[in-house]
Backbone as ProteinMPNN parsed JSONL, in Angstrom:
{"seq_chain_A": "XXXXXXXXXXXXXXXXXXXXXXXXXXXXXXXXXXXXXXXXXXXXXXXXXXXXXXXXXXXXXXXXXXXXXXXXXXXXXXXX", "coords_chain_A": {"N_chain_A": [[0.832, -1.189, 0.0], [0.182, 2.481, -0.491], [2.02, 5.312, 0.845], [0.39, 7.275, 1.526], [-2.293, 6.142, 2.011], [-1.678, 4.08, 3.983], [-1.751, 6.493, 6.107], [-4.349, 7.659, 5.912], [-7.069, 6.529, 7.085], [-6.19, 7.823, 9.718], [-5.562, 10.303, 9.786], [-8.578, 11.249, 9.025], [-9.318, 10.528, 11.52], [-8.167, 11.494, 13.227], [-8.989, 14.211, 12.683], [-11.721, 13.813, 13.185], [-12.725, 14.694, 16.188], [-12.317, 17.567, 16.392], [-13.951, 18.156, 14.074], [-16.353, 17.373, 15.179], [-16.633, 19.289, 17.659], [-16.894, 21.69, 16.623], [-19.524, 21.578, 15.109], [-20.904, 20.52, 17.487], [-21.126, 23.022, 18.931], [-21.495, 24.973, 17.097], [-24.737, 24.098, 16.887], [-25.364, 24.213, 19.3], [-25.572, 26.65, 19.81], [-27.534, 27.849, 17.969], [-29.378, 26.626, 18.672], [-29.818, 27.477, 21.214], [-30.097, 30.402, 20.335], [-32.723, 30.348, 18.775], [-34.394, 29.94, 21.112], [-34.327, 32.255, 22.26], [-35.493, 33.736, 20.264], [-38.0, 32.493, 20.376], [-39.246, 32.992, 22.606], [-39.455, 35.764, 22.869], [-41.05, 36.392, 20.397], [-43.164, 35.177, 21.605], [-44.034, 36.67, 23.793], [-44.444, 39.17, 22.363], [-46.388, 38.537, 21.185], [-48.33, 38.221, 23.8], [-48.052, 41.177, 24.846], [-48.808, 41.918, 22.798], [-51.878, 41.963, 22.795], [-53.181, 39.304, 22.571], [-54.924, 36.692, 22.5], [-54.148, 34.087, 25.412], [-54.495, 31.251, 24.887], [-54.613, 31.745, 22.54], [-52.468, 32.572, 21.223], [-50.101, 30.39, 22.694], [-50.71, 28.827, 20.514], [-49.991, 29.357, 18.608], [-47.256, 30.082, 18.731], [-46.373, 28.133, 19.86], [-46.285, 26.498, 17.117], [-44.586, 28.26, 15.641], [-41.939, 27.461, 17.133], [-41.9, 24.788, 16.757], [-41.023, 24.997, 13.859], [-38.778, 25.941, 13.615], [-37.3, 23.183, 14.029], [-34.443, 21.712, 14.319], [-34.572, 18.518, 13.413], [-37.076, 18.786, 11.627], [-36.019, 20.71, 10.05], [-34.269, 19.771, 8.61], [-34.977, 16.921, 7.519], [-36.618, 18.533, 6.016], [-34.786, 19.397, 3.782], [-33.68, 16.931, 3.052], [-35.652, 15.534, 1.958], [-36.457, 16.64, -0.122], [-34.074, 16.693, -1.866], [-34.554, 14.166, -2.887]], "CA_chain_A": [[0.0, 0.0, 0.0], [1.082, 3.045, -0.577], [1.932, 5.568, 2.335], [-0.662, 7.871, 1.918], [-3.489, 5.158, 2.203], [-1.896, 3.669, 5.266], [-2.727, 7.049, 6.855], [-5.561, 8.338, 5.774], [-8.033, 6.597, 8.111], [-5.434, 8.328, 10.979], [-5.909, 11.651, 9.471], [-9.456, 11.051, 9.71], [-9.441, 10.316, 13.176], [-7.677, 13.359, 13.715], [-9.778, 15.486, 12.271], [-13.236, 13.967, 13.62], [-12.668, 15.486, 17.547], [-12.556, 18.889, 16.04], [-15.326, 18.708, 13.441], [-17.973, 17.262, 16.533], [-16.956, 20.28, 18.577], [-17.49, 22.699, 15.967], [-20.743, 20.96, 14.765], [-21.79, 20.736, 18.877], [-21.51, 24.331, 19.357], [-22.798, 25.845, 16.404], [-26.018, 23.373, 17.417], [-25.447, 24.71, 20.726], [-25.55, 28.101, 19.393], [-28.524, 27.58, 17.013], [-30.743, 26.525, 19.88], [-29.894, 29.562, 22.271], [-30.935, 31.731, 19.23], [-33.76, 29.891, 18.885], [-35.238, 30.017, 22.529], [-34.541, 33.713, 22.584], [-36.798, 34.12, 19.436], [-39.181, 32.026, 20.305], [-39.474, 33.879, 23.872], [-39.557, 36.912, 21.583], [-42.665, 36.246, 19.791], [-44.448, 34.933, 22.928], [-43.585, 38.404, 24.847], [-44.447, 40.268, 21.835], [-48.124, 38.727, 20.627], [-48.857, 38.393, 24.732], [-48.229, 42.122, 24.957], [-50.234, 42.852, 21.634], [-53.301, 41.75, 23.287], [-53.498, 38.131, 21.795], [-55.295, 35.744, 24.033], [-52.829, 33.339, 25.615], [-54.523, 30.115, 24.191], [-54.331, 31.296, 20.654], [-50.51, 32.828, 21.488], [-49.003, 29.247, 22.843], [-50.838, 27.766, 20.014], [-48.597, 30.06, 17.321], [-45.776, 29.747, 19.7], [-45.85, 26.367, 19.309], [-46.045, 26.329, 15.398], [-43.072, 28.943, 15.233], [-41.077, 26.454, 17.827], [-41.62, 23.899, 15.637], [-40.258, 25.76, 12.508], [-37.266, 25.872, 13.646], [-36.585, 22.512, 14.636], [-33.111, 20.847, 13.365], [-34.817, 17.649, 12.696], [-37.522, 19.656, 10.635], [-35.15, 21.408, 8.819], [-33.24, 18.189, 8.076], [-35.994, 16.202, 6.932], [-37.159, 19.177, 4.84], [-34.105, 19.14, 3.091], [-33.297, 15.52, 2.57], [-36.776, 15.236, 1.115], [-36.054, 17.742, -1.411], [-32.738, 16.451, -2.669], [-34.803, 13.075, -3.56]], "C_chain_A": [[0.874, 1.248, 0.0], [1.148, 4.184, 0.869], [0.789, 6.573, 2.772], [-2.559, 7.575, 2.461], [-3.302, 4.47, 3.369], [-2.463, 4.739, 6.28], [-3.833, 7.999, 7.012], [-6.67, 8.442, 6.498], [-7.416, 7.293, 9.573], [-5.634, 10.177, 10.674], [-7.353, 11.679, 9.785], [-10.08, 11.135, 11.258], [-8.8, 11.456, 13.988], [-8.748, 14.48, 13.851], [-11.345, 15.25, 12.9], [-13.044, 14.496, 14.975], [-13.122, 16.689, 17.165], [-13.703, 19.56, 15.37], [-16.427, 18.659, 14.236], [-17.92, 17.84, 17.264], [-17.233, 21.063, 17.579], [-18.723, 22.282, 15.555], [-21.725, 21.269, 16.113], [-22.072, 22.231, 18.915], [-22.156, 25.252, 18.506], [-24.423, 24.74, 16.755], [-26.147, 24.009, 18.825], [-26.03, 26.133, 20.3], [-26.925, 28.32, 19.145], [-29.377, 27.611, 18.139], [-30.788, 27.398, 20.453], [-30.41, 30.411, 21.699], [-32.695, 31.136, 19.246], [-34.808, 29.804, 19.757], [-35.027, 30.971, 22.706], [-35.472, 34.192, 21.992], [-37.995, 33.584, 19.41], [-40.401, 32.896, 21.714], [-39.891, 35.404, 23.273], [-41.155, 36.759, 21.488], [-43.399, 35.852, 20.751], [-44.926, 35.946, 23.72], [-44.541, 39.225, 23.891], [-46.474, 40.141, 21.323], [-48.92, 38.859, 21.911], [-49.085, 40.316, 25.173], [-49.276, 42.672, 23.972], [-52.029, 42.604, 21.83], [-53.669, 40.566, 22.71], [-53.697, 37.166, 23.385], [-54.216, 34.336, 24.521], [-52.979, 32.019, 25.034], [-53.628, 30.013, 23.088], [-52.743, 31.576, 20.705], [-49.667, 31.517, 21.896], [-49.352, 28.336, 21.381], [-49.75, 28.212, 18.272], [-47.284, 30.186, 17.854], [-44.75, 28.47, 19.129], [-45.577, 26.088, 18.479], [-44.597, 26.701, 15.287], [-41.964, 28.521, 15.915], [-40.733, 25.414, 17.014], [-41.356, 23.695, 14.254], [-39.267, 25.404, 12.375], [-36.525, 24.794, 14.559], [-35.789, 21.652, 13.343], [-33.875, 19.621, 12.614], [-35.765, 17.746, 11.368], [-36.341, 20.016, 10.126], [-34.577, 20.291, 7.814], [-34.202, 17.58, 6.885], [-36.734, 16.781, 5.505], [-35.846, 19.025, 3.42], [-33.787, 18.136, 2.349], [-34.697, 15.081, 1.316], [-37.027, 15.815, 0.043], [-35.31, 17.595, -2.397], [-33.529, 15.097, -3.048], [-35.416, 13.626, -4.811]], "O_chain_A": [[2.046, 1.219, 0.376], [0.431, 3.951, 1.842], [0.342, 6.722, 3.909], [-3.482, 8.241, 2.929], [-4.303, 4.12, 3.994], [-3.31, 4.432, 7.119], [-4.127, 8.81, 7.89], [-7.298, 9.471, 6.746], [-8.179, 7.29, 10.539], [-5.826, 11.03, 11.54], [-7.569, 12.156, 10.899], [-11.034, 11.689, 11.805], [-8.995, 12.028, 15.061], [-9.145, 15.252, 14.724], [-12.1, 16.201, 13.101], [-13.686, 15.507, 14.691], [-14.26, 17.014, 17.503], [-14.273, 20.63, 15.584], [-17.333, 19.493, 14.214], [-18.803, 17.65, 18.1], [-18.447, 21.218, 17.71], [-19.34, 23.304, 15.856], [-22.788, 21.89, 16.11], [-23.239, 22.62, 18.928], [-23.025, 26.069, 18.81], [-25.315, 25.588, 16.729], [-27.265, 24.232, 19.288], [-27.15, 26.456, 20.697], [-27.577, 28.937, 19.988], [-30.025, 28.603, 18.47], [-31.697, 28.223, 20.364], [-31.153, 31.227, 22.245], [-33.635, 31.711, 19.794], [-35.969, 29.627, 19.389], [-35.6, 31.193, 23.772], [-36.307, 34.912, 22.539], [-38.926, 33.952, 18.694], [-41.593, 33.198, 21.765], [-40.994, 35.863, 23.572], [-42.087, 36.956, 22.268], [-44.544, 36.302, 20.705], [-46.046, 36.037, 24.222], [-45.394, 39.934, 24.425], [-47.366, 40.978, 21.185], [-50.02, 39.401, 21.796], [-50.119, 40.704, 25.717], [-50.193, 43.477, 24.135], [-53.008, 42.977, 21.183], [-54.763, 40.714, 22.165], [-53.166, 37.004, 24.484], [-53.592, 33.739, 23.644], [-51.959, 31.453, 24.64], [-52.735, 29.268, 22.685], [-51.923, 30.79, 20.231], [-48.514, 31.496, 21.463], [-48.633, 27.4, 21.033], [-49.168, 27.603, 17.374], [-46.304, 30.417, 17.146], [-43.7, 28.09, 18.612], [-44.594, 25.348, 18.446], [-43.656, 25.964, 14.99], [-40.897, 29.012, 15.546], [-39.603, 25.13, 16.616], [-41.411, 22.652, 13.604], [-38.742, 24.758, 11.468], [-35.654, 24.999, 15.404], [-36.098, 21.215, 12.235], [-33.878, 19.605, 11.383], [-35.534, 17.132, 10.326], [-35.679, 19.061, 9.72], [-34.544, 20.154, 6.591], [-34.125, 17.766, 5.67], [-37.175, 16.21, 4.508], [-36.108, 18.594, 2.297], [-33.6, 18.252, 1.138], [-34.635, 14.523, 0.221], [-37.893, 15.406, -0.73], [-35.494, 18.048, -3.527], [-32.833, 14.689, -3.978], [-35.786, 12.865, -5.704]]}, "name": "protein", "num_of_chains": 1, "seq": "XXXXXXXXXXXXXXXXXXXXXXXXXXXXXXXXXXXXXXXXXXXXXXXXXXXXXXXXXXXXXXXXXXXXXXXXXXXXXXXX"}
């Protein structure tokens, strides 16, 4: 074999530590944004005089907008 094929899967293995912290924290990130804006819009239609039913029940929708696995799913289903 030649020498760049013995270490390729070692390069690899190098490099995955680094990519699953950068991956964790922007996900980390993502969510914090995400529960600020969702807090956001709850604050903002409860102040505009929106009754609190109908406000958790668009809460809820715009929570579930912006979830990763949604997003994912939307995507993947797209590229077929």
């Amino acid at each position: 074999m030649s020498d760049r094929g013995d270490r390729l899967p070692v390069i690899f293995m190098e490099a995955l530590p680094v990519l699953a912290a950068r991956f964790g924290w922007g996900f980390f990130r993502y969510q914090a944004r995400r529960k600020r804006g969702v807090r956001a819009f709850r604050r903002t239609l409860l102040e505009s005089g929106m009754p609190r039913d109908q406000a958790e029940t668009l809460v809820q929708a715009y929570h579930d907008a912006g979830s990763v696995r949604r997003l994912l799913g939307t995507g993947l289903r797209r590229l077929r």
